[in-house]
C-alpha positions in Angstrom: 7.6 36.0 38.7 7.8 36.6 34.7 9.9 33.3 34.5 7.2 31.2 36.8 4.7 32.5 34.8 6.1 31.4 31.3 7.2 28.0 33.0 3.9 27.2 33.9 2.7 28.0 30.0 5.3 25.8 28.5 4.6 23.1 30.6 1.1 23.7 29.6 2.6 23.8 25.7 4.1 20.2 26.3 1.2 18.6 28.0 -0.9 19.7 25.0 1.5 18.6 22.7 1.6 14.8 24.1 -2.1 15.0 24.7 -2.7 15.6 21.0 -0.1 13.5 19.9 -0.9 10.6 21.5 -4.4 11.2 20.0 -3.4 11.4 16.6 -1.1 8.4 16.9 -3.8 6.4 17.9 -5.8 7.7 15.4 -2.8 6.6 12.8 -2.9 3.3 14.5 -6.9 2.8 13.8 -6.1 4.0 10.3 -3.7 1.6 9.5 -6.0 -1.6 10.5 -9.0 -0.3 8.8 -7.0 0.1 5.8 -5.2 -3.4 6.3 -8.5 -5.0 4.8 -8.5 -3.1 2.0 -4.6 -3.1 0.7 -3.1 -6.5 1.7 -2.5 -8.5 -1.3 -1.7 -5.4 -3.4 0.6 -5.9 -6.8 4.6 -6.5 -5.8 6.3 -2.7 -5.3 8.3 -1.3 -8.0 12.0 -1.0 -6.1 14.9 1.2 -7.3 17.6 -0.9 -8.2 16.4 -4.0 -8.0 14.7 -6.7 -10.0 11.6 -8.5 -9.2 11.4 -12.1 -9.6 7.9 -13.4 -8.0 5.9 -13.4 -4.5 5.3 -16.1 -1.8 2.9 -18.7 -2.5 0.2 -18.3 0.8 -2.4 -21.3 1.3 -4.5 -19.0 4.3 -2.6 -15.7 6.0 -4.2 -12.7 4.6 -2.5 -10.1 6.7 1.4 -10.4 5.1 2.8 -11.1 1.6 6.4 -11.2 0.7 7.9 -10.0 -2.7 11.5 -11.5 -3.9 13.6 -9.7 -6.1 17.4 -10.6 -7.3 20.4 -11.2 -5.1 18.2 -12.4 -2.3 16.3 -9.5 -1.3 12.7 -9.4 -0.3 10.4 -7.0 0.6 7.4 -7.8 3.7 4.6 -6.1 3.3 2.2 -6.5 6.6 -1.8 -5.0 6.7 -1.0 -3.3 3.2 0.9 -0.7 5.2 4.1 -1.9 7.0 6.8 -2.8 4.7 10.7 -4.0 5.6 12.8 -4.9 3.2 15.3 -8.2 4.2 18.9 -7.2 3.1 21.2 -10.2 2.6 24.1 -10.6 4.3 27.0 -8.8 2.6 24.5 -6.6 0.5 23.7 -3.1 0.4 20.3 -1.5 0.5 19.2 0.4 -2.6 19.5 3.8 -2.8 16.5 6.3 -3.0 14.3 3.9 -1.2 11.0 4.6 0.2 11.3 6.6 3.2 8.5 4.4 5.2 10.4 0.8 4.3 12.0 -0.3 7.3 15.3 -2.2 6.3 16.2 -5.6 8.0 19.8 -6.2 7.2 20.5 -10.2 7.7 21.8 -11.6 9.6 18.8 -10.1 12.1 19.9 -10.7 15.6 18.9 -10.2 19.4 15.0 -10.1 18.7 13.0 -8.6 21.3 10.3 -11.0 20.9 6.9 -9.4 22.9 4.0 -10.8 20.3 3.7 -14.5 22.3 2.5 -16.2 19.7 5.3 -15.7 17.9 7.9 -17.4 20.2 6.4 -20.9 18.8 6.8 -20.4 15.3 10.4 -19.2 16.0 11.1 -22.4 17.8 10.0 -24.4 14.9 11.9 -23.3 12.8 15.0 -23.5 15.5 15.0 -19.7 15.3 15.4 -19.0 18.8 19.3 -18.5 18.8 18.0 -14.9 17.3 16.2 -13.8 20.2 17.4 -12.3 22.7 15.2 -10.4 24.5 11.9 -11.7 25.4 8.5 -9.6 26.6 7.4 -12.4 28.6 9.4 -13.8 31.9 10.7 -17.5 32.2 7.3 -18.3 34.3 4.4 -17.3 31.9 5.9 -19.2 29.2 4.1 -22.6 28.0 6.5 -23.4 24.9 9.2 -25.3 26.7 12.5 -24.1 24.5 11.6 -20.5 25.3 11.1 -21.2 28.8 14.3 -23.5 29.2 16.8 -20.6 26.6 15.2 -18.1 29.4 16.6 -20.3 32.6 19.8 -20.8 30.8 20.2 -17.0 30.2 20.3 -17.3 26.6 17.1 -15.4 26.7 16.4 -12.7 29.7 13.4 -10.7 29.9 13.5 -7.0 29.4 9.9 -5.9 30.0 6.5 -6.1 28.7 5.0 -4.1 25.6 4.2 -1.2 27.5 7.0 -1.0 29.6 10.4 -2.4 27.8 14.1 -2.1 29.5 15.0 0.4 26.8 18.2 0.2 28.5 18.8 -3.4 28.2 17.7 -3.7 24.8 20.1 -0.8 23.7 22.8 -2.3 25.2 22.3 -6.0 23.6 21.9 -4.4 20.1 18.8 -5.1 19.3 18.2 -5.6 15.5 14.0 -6.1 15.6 11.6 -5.7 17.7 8.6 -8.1 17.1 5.4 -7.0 18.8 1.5 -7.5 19.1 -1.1 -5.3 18.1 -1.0 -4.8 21.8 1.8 -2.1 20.9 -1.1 0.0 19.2 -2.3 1.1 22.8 1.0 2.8 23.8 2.3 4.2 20.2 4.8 6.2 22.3 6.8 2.8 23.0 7.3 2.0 19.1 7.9 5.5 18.2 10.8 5.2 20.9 12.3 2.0 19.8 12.6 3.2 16.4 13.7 6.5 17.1 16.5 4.4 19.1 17.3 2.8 15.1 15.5 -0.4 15.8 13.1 -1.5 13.3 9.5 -2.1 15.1 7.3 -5.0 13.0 3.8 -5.5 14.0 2.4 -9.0 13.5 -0.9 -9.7 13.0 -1.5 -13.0 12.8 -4.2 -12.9 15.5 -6.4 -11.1 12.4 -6.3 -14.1 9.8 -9.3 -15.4 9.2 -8.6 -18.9 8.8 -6.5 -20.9 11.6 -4.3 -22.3 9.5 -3.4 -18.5 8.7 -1.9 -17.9 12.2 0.2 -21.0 11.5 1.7 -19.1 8.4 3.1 -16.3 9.8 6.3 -18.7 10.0 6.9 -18.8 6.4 7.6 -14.8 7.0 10.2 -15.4 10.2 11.7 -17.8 8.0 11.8 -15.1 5.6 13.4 -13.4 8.3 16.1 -16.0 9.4 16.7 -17.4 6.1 14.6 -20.8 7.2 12.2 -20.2 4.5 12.5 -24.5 3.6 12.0 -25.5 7.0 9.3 -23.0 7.7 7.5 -24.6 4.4 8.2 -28.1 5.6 6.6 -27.4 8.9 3.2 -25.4 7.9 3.0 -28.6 5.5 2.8 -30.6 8.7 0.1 -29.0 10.2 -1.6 -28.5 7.0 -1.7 -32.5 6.3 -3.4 -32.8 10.0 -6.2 -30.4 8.8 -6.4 -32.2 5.4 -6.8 -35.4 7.3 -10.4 -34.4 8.7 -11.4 -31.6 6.5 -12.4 -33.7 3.8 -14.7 -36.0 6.8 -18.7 -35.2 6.8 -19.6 -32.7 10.1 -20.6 -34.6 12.9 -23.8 -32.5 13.6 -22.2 -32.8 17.1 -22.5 -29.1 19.1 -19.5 -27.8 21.0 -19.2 -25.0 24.0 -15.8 -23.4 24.4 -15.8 -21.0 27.7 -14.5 -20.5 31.3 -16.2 -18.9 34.2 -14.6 -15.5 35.6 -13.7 -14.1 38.5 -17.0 -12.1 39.2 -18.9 -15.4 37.4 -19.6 -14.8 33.7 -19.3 -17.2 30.9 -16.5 -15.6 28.7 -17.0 -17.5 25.3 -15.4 -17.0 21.6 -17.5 -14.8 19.2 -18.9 -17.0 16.4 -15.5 -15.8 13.7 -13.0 -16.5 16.5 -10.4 -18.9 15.4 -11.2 -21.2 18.1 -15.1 -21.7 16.4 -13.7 -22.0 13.4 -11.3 -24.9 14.4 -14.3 -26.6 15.4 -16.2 -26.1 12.2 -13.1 -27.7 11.1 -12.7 -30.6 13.2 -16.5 -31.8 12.0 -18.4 -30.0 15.3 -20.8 -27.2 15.3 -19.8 -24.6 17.7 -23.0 -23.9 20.1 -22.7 -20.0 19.5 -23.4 -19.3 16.1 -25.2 -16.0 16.6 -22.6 -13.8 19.1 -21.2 -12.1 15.4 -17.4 -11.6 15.2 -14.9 -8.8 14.9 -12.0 -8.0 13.1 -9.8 -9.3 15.5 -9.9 -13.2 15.4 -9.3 -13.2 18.7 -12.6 -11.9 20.0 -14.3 -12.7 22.8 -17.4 -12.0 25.3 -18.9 -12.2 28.6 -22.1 -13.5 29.3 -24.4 -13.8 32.1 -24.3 -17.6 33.6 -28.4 -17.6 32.4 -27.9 -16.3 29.1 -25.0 -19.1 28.7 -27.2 -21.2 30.6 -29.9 -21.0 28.2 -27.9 -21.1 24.9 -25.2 -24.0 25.8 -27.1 -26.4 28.4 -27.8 -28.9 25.3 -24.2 -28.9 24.2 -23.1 -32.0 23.2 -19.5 -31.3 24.7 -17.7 -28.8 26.5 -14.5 -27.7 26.9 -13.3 -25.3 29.3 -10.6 -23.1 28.3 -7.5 -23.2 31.4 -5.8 -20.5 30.1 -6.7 -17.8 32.5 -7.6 -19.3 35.8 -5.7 -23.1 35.7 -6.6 -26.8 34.4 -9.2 -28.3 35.9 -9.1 -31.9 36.9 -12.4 -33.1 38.0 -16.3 -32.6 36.7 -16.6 -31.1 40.9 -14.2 -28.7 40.2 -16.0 -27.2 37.3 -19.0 -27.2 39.4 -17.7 -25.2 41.9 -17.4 -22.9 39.4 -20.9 -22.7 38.4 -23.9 -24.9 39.9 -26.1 -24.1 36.6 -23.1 -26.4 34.9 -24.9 -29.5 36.5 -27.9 -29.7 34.4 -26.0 -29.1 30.8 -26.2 -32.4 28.9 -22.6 -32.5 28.3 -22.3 -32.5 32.4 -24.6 -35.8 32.9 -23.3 -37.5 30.1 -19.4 -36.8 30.9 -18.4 -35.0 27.6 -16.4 -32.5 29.1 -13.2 -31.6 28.3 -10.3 -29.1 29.3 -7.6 -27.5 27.4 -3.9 -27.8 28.2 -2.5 -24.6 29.6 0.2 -25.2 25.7 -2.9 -24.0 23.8 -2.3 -20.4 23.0 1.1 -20.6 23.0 1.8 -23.1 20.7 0.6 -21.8 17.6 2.4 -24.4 15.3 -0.1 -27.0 17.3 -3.2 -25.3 15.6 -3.8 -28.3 13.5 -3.2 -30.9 16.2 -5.7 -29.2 18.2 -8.3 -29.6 15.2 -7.8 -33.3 15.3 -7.6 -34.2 18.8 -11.4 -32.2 18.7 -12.3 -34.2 15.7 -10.8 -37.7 18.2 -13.3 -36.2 20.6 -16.3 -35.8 18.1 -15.6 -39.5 16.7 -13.8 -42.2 19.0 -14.5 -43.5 21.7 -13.1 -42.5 25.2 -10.9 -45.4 25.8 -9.2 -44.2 22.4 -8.8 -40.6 23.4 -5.8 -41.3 26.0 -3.0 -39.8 23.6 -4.9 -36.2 22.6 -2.1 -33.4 22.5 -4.0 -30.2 23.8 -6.8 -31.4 25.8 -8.0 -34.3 28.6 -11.3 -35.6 29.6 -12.3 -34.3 33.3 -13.3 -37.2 35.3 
């Protein structure tokens, strides 16, 4: 009966003790993104034994910086908080290193990729023969190499954030685990991964504030890979597509960006999304200008078909996000969504436009999609046949 008795209390004990835990990792977790604000772009760290020579040039992302110090090291420093230092091949660590720098010993191999919009960033840099392990199966991807290396096997899925195949990824030797903020609602899945020895790193690219910011997270996986020149040489390409209508006067043109749900509410882009601001960009005016924004740059809202009714009728063009519920084809097909949609002035005068299902994924296409929304601002339809992430419903 005594033994019951104290069973039942330390079971009580451990329940506590995860309860708590889990609270106060969270806690750590909020922590750590308020403080990103404050500490990114913070002098280069003093490191025992080595020399530093000078930091990474960055044109927009915010939320990483990279120190380089002699013999090829370099330290990533991520939200002000998260730092890994890359190892060369062949080289040792130093010691009497910080005990909260995670080192990445090159050359890093069998990635567990889970952070989506990484995977395109990888693939241009032809970094995919480092992954092995991805957090999203063959079907949900919309980047074509990771799709196809998933069908040859070169890739196999071993479960989403909050459920990985610990078993799988122990047994391919994992050597980093790339993850979303996602990762910040179940702490307990990092905490095992690392305790496991593999290094967790958290991107954030989904906080920059500027678009071109996401697109610049490659320069730190080619860090990574040693494909720091061809990282370069691709952000310049996208880059060169923003210069190219940057420098043109704003239409005065106003733009909606939503789809309907599933229980029929507008879900639109707060006004500092990255998607508003790729309009600003591209010379439009996005219609929603007062919806306020959050730290995350990938904010959005639901709002009541009147209230979007009301604001976004006068639009000069839509376009209607596919990424949740499927491309649309047709103008009737969007008004089966929603019968309001028939008297918005972008509906009677056939400005309405729907994203390719590539969108999201491809974050190296961030500039492209500025310009084919600029083609759609400016030229005329019979000129818009050749846009990359978005057609003309008919």
């Amino acid at each position: 009966m005594i033994g019951q008795k104290w069973k039942k209390r330390l079971l009580l004990c451990a329940l506590c003790f995860f309860i708590l835990g889990g609270i106060s990792r969270n806690a750590s977790a909020v922590e750590s993104r308020t403080a990103a604000a404050e500490n990114v772009g913070t002098e280069a760290a003093a490191l025992p034994g080595l020399t530093y020579e000078g930091s990474m040039e960055l044109s927009y992302a915010e939320q990483f910086s990279v120190d380089y110090y002699e013999g090829g090291f370099a330290l990533i420093t991520i939200g002000g908080t998260d730092r890994f230092l890359v190892v060369p091949e062949g080289a040792e660590a130093p010691e009497d290193l910080d005990g909260d720098i995670a080192v990445l010993r090159q050359p890093i191999e069998n990635i567990y990729l889970v952070a989506t919009s990484a995977m395109d960033l990888f693939a241009a840099i032809d970094g995919l023969d480092s992954i092995r392990l991805s957090g999203t199966s063959a079907e949900n991807w919309y980047v074509d190499a990771a799709r196809e290396a998933m069908e040859e096997g070169s890739i196999v899925y071993a479960g989403k954030y909050s459920a990985p195949d610990y078993e799988l990824i122990l047994s391919e030797n994992c050597g980093l685990a790339v993850e979303s903020t996602m990762i910040n609602h179940t702490p307990e899945v990092q905490e095992t991964l690392e305790s496991f020895g593999i290094p967790v790193l958290v991107e954030r690219s989904s906080y920059e504030s500027h678009p071109l910011g996401r697109v610049e997270w490659m320069k730190l996986y080619g860090v990574l890979l040693g494909k720091e020149e061809l990282a370069e040489e691709k952000f310049q390409e996208q880059q060169a597509m923003l210069e190219s209508v940057e420098s043109q006067e704003n239409t005065g043109k106003t733009v909606a960006f939503f789809y309907i749900t599933s229980v029929g509410y507008a879900n639109v882009r707060k006004s500092g999304d990255y998607v508003s601001k790729m309009i600003e960009l591209a010379g439009g005016n996005y219609i929603f200008q007062d919806l306020g924004g959050e730290e995350n740059a990938m904010s959005t809202m639901n709002m009541e078909m009147e209230q979007f009714y009301a604001k976004a009728r006068d639009a000069d063009y839509i376009i209607y996000n596919s990424t949740i519920d499927g491309e649309l084809q047709t103008i009737d097909q969007l008004l089966d969504k929603s019968a309001l949609l028939a008297d918005f002035k972008a509906v009677k005068e056939g400005n309405v436009w729907c994203t390719q299902k590539n969108m999201f994924q491809e974050t190296t296409g961030i500039g492209t999609m500025i310009v084919d929304i600029h083609r759609m601002l400016t030229e005329e339809a019979p000129n818009l046949t050749e846009l990359t992430y978005m057609y003309k419903l008919q």
